[in-house]
C-alpha positions in Angstrom: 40.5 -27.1 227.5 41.8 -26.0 223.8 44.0 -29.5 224.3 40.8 -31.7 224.8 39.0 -30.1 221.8 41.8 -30.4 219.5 42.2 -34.1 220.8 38.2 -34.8 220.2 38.6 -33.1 216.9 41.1 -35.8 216.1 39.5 -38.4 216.9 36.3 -37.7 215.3 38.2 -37.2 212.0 40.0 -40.2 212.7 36.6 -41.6 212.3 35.5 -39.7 209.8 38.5 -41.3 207.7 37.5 -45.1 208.8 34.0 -44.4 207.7 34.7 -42.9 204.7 37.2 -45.7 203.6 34.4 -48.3 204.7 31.8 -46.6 202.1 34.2 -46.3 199.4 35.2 -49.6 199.6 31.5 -50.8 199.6 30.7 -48.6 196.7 33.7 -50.0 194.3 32.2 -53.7 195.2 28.9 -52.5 194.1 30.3 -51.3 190.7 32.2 -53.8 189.9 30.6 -56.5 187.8 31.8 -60.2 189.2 33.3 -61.6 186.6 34.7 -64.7 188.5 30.8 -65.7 189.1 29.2 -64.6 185.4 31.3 -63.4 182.5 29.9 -60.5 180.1 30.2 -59.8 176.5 30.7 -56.3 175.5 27.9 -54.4 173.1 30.2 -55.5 170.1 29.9 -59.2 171.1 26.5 -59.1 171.6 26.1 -57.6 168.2 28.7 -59.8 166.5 27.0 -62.7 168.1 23.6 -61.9 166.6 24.4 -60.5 163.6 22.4 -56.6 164.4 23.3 -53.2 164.1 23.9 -51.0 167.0 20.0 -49.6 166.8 18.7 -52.7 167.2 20.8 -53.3 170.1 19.6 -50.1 171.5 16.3 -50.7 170.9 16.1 -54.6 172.7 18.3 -52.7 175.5 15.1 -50.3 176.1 12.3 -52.8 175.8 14.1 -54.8 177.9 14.3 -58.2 175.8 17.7 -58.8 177.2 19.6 -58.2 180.4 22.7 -56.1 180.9 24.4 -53.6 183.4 26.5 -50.6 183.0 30.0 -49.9 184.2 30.8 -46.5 183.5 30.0 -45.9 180.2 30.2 -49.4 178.9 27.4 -51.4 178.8 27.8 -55.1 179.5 25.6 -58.1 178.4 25.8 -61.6 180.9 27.0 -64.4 178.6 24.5 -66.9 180.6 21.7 -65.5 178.8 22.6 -65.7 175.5 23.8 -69.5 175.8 20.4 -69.9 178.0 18.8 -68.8 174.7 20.5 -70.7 172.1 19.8 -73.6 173.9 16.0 -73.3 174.6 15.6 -72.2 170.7 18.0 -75.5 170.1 15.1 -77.8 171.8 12.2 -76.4 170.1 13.9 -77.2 166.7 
């Protein structure tokens, strides 16, 4: 009897371990931005490229005039939209 318990015990931690290895590897891939698909500038980039100071930055980031994602504690700005931008204010000229 003890030897079946042990045995199921086992097992279920067996797949305890498979689960737990499935989420984490479904959480990194969440996190991670995919660079091979979109590339990002960083916030000193972005504020490079348009010539602002790190308030301002802050302040477009919270009225949400441009797009961006965090990764940790960096925040990341898709490159897409800023070409997208230069090139719509480049036609209206």
């Amino acid at each position: 009897m003890k030897n079946n318990n042990i045995s199921e015990n086992q097992d279920i931690d067996l797949l305890m371990l498979h689960v737990l290895t499935e989420l984490l590897e479904i959480l990194r891939s969440l996190k991670r931005p995919n660079t091979s698909e979109t590339e990002y500038l960083d916030s000193s980039d972005v504020k490079r490229l348009l010539n602002i100071s790190d308030s301002t930055l802050n302040r477009m980031r919270k009225q949400k005039k441009i797009p961006f994602i965090r990764f940790g504690y960096k925040i990341f700005y898709p490159k897409s939209f800023f070409i997208n931008a230069m090139q719509q204010k480049n036609n209206m000229i």
